[in-house]
C-alpha positions in Angstrom: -76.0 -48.8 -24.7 -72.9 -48.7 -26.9 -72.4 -47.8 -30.2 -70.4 -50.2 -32.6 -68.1 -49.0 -35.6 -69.3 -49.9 -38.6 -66.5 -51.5 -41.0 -67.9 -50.3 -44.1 -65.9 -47.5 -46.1 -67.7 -43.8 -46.7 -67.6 -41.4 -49.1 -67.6 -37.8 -48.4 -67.4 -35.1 -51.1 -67.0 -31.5 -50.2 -67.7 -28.9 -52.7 -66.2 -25.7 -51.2 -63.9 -23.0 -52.8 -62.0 -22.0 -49.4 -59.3 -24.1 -49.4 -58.5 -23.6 -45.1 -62.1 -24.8 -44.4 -62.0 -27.4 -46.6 -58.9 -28.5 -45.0 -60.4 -28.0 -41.4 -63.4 -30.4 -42.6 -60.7 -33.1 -43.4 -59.3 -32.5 -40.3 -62.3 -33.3 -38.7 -63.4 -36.4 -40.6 -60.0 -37.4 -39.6 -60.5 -37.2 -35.7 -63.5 -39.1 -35.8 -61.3 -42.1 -36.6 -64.5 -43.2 -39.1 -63.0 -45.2 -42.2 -64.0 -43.1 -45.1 -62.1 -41.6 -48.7 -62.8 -37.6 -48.7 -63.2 -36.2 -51.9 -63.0 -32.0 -52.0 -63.8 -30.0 -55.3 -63.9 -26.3 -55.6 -67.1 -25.3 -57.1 -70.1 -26.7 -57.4 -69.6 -27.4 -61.2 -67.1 -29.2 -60.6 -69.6 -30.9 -57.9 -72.3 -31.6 -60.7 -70.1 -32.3 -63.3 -68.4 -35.9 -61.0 -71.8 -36.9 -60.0 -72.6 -36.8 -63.5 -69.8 -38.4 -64.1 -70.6 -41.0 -61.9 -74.0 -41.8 -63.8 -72.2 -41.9 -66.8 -70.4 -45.2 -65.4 -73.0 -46.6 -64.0 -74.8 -46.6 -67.0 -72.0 -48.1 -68.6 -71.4 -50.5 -66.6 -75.1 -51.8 -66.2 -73.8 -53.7 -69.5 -71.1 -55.4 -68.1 -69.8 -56.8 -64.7 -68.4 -54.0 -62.8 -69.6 -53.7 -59.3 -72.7 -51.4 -58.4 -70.5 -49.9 -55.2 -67.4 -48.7 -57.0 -66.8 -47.9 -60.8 -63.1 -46.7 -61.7 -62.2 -46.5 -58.5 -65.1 -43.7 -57.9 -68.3 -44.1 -55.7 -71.2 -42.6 -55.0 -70.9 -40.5 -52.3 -72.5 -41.4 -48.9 -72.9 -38.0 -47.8 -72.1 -34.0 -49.9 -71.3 -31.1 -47.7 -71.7 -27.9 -49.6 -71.2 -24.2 -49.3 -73.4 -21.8 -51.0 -71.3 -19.3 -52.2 -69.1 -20.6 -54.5 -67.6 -18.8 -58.1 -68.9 -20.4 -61.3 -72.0 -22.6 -59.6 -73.7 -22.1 -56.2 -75.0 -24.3 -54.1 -78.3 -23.5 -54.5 -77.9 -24.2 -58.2 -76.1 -27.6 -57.2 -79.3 -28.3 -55.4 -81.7 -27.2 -57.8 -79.5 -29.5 -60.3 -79.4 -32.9 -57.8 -82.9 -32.7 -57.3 -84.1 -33.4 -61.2 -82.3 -36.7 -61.3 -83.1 -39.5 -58.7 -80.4 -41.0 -58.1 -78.4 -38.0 -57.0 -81.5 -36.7 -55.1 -81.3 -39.2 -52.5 -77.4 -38.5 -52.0 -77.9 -36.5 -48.2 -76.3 -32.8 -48.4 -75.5 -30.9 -45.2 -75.2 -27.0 -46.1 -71.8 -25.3 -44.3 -71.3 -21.9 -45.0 -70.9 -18.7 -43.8 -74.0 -17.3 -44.3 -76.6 -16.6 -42.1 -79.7 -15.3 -43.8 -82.8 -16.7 -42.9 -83.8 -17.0 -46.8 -81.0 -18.7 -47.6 -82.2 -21.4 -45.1 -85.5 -21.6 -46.6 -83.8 -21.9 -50.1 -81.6 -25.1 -49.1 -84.4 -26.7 -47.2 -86.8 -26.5 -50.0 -84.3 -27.7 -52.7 -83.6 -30.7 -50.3 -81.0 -30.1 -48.1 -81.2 -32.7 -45.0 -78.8 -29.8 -42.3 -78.2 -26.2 -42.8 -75.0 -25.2 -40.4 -72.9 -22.0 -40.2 -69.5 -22.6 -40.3 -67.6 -22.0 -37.0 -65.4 -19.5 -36.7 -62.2 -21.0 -35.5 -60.2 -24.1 -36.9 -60.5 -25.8 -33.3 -64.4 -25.3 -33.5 -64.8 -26.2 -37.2 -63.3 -29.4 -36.3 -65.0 -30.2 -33.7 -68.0 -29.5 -35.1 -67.3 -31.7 -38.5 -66.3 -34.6 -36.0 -70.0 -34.4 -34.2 -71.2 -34.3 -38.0 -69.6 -37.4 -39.1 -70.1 -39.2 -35.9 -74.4 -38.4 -36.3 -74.4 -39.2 -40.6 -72.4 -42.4 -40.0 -73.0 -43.8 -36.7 -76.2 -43.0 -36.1 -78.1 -42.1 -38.9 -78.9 -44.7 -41.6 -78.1 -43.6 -44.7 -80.0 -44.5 -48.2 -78.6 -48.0 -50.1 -76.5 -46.6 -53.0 -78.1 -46.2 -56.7 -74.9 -45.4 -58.6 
């Protein structure tokens, strides 16, 4: 069996204040040689806030002719990885806030972070996190790593149809 590329463009956002791993995670999306635009933001207020954002145009232009896929030049995203720990808003409070509006519910987040607690897990999981990783430790690794993730969330996995 072989696998086909699909042609279609993805969106990733990464909400993550460490500016190395969020480079690494580029990095990675990068060797997967998947066509996608990468979006990072620092906290997860500034997460919330563009998703809202998002809604916002969609809203607006449900009254005119702009396309469902792409509204000034922004689009939903296909897939959020998130850390937990994160100054201003965590990512258990980015959760918490995705999950009261349907459309962004439906967006898949994967957790990456450093922590390990077990009750941290449970947390994520029950505020609908699809993957809970701990980040590698080396930049090697932590590529490596986001390549397998990209290659599972948009090769083989199919993702929901877009709502914003």
């Amino acid at each position: 069996m072989s696998l086909v590329a699909r042609s279609k463009r993805y969106s990733v956002l990464l909400a993550d204040d460490d500016e190395e791993d969020a480079f690494t995670v580029w990095r990675g999306f990068m060797k997967s040689d998947i066509d996608f635009d990468f979006t990072h933001l620092s906290d997860g207020e500034e997460l919330l806030t563009y998703l809202d954002g998002l809604e916002s145009r969609k809203e607006d232009a449900s009254h005119s002719a702009e396309s469902d896929e792409v509204i000034d030049g922004l689009s939903q995203p296909d897939l959020i990885l998130l850390d937990i720990n994160m100054p201003r808003m965590n990512g258990f409070e980015v959760l918490d806030g995705m999950r009261s509006s349907p459309n962004l519910a439906v967006i898949p987040v994967i957790i990456l972070t450093s922590s390990n607690n077990d009750a941290d897990v449970s947390i994520c999981y029950s505020l609908g996190a699809r993957s809970y990783f701990v980040k590698p430790l080396t930049l090697s690794e932590m590529a490596a790593f986001v390549e397998s993730i990209a290659n599972y969330w948009f090769r083989s996995c199919r993702l929901p149809t877009k709502t914003m």
